[in-house]
C-alpha positions, 0 to 999 in steps of 0.5 A, a space after each residue: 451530500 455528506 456521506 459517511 466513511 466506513 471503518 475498514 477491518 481486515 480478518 488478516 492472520 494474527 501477530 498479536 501477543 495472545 497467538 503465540 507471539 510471546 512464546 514463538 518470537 520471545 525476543 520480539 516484544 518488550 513487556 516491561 513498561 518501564 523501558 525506555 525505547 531509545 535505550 534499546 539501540 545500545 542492546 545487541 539487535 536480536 533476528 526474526 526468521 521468516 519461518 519462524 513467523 510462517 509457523 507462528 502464523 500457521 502458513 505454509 512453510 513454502 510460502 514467500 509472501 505473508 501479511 498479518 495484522 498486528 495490534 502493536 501495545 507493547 514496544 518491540 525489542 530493537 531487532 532485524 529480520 531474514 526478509 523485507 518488510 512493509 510495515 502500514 499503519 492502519 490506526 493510531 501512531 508509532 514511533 520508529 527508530 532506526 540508528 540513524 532515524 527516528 520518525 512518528 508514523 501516523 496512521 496511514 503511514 508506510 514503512 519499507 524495512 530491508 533485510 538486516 536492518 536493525 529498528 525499533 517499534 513501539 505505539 506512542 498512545 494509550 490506545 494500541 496502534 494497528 498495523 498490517 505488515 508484509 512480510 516478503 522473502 528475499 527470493 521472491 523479491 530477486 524474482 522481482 528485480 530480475 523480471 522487472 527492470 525498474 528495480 535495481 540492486 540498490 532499490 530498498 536497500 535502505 530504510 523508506 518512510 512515506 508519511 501520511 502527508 505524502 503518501 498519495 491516494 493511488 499508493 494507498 488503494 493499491 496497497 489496499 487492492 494488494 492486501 485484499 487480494 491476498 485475503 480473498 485468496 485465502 491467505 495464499 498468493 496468486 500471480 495476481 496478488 504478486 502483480 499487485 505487489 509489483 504495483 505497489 513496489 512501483 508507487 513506492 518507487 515513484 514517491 521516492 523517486 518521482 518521475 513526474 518531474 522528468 514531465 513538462 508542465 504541459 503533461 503535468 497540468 493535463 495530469 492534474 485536470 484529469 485526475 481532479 476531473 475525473 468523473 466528467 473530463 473528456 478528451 475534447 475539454 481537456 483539449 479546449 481548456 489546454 488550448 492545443 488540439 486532440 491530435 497534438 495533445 494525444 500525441 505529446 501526452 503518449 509520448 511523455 508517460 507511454 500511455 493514451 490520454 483515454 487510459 489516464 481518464 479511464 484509470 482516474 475514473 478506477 481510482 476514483 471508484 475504489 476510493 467511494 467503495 473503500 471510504 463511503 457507504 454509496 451505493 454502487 449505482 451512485 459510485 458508478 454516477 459519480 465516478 463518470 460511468 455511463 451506467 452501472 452495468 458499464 461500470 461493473 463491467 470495466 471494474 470486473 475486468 480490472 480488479 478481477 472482482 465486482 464492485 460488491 465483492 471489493 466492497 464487501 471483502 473491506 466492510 
């Protein structure tokens, strides 16, 4: 059955030009149409504040973490900023330049800016681009990689491009999960909106660093029977189709990713369910049918205890 996507829109604070932008970032935005973006990489890069984009935006001025929503038609100036920025192309196409690359973003594209590091965006169509942009302190990011020993000194140091091609289906729903939570939260981030974050932090790492290629195929073709059979796979099958027994491919499983094969099933399963919820119009009776669930009150009942919220409230929070 053909089912319809539905448009996502995200009530986000506004970076747009008619709040204030023009009269608080002056150095930010080029309004002159006739300048050509590659010129500007000659210009002396101008600096965004942090705090100055917290009052822009009308956050508290404590706050270490923001996201808005930016409908980008003008190209910006060729600047840097006090903090790092991912920049996440919800429609339409960019294209973005920094000294030494340049790069179309289409839609669905992810862009990891660090601290200082001069670049330049700017819409290449007739129709604006809309953007969502994480903007994080340099202190709650330290916070991160003193807590976290998966990140060090040199993580996102440099500029990171994940095109559409290659950005995977599990990054873009947690990105998503991260930016819901913080608009459920009313714009103020909680521990769980920070772990979030960590989460996505951990997807962009694993795609530029992949992990996966330190597992055997033997866990590589498990992983891939689990994620594209998700909504039926068992133990047993997987076990049948590997030709090993349950109790070697457990074991060999555990000990290549640290988790069970019944976690990788029952996260496939997740995965699968938040992409229905996101993309489809299904209801949440057959999202749970076709996501593997015994039923849908099994299936509220896991998904609650994951995401902390039920399948509607997710649902109803992006539609």
């Amino acid at each position: 059955m053909k089912v319809k996507s539905a448009k996502m829109t995200w009530n986000l604070p506004s970076l747009d030009p008619d709040f204030q932008l023009l009269e608080n970032l002056k150095n930010y935005l080029i309004v002159d149409e006739t300048v050509l973006p590659f010129n500007q990489i000659h210009q002396a890069s101008s600096q965004i504040c942090f705090k100055d984009l917290l009052e822009t935006l009308q956050l508290p001025q404590e706050a270490q973490l923001a996201i808005a929503s930016h409908q980008m038609t003008y190209p910006s100036q060729w600047h840097n900023h006090d903090y790092i920025e991912l920049l996440y192309i919800l429609e339409g196409r960019l294209f973005h330049l920094t000294s030494e690359t340049t790069h179309v973003l289409e839609r669905n594209s992810l862009c990891v800016i660090p601290i200082e590091e001069s670049h330049l965006i700017t819409p290449i169509d007739n129709e604006p681009a809309t953007v969502v942009n994480v903007l994080v302190h340099p202190s709650l990011f330290q916070k991160i990689t003193e807590l976290d020993p998966h990140f060090s000194n040199n993580v996102f140091q440099k500029p990171l491009i994940l095109e559409s091609t290659v950005l995977n289906e599990e990054l873009v729903l947690n990105l998503k999960t991260f930016i819901l939570d913080y608009y459920k939260n009313a714009y103020r981030p909680t521990l769980i909106t920070i772990a979030h974050f960590i989460i996505v932090l951990h997807g962009i790492l694993n795609q530029t660093q992949p992990h996966q290629n330190t597992f055997d195929q033997l866990t590589k073709d498990c992983l891939h029977l689990i994620k594209n059979g998700a909504p039926t796979i068992t133990q047993h099958q997987l076990s049948q189709q590997m030709s090993y027994s349950q109790g070697h491919l457990s074991r060999h499983i555990r000990q290549q990713t640290g988790q069970t094969i019944s976690y990788h099933i029952a996260q496939a399963k997740l995965d699968k369910a938040r992409q229905l919820l996101l993309e489809t119009q299904l209801t949440i009776h057959q999202v749970a049918e076709q996501s593997g669930y015994q039923s849908e009150s099994h299936f509220h009942r896991l998904f609650k205890k994951q995401m902390s919220m039920t399948p509607k409230q997710y649902r109803k929070i992006v539609q």
